[in-house]
N, C-alpha and C positions, 0 to 999 in steps of 0.2 A: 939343296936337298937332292940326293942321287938316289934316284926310286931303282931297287934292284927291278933283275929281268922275273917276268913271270915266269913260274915252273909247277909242276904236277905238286911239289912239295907246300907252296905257300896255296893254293887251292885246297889242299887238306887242314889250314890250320885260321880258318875263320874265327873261333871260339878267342885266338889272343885277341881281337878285338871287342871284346865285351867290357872294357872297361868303363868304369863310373864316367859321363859326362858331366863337364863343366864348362860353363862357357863363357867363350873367352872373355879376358880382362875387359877390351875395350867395350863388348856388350854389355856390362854387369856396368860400366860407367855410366854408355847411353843410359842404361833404362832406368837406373838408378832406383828400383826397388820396384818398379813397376812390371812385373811378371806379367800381364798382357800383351806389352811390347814383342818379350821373346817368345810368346806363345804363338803371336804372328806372323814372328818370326821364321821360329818352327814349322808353321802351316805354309809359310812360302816356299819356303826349302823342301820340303814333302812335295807339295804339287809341281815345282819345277823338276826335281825331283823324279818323279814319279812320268813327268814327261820324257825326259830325259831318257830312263829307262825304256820306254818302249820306241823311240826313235833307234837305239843302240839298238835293239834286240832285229829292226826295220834293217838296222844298217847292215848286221853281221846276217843277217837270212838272204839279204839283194848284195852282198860280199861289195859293201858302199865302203869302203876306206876314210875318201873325204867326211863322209857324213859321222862317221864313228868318231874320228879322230875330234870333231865339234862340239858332239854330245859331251866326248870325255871332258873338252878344253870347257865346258860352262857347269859341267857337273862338279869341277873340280875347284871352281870358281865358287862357285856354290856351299862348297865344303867347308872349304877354307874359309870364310865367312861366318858358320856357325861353330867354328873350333873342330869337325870330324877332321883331321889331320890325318889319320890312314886310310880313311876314304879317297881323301885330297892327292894323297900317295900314290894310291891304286887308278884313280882318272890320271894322272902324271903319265904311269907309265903303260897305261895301254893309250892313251894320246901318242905319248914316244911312238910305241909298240906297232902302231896302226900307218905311220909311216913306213917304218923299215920293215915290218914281218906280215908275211902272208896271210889274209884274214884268217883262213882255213886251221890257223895254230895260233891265235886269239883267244881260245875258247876256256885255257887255265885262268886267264887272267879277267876274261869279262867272268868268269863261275867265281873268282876271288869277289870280285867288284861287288857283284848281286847279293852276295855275304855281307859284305862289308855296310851297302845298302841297308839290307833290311836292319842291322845292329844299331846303325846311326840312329834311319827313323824310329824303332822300337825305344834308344836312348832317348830320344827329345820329347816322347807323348808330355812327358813331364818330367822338366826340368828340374833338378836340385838346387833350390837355391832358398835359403835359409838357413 
């Protein structure tokens, strides 16, 4: 997967992420019909989640590099885990991004992230599955 660079353009276009979630194959194996599984799922990924977030928000105000590029590598870890796949995208490349580019010009790409955030956890309050 070659996550494009952030730019003012993909920061404008948070809404293509609102797609129907479904999650993934190998969840829907585990749980095998038991919908509490991936509710708690769910709830782990929010609260890590949700930690996540305000460590970045820590990292990009103290201009912490190290620390952002972590957040993104466990957020993205995270993602991928519950099937957000453009979520998983978007931690990719501001983890990239937070190596090579100056924090100070970070800021399209965590404003993508924070979008893409909140769409995820809005998607999983409740899963589709039936």
């Amino acid at each position: 997967m070659n996550p494009s660079p952030a730019s003012n353009n993909q920061a404008a276009r948070p809404q293509a992420c609102h797609a129907k979630w479904t999650p993934p194959a190998w969840l829907l194996e585990i749980a095998s019909g038991d919908n509490s599984l991936i509710a708690d799922l769910i709830d782990v990924f929010k609260t890590s989640t949700e930690a996540s977030i305000q460590q970045m928000r820590i990292a990009i105000a103290t201009v912490d590099a190290p620390r952002l590029r972590t957040e993104s590598h466990k957020m993205r870890g995270s993602a991928k885990q519950v099937g957000a796949d453009a979520l998983a995208e978007v931690c990719q490349t501001l983890e990239l991004a937070s190596s090579l580019t100056p924090m100070w010009s970070l800021g399209a790409c965590a404003a993508l992230l924070l979008a893409l955030i909140g769409s995820a956890v809005a998607q999983r309050t409740a899963p589709p599955l039936g």
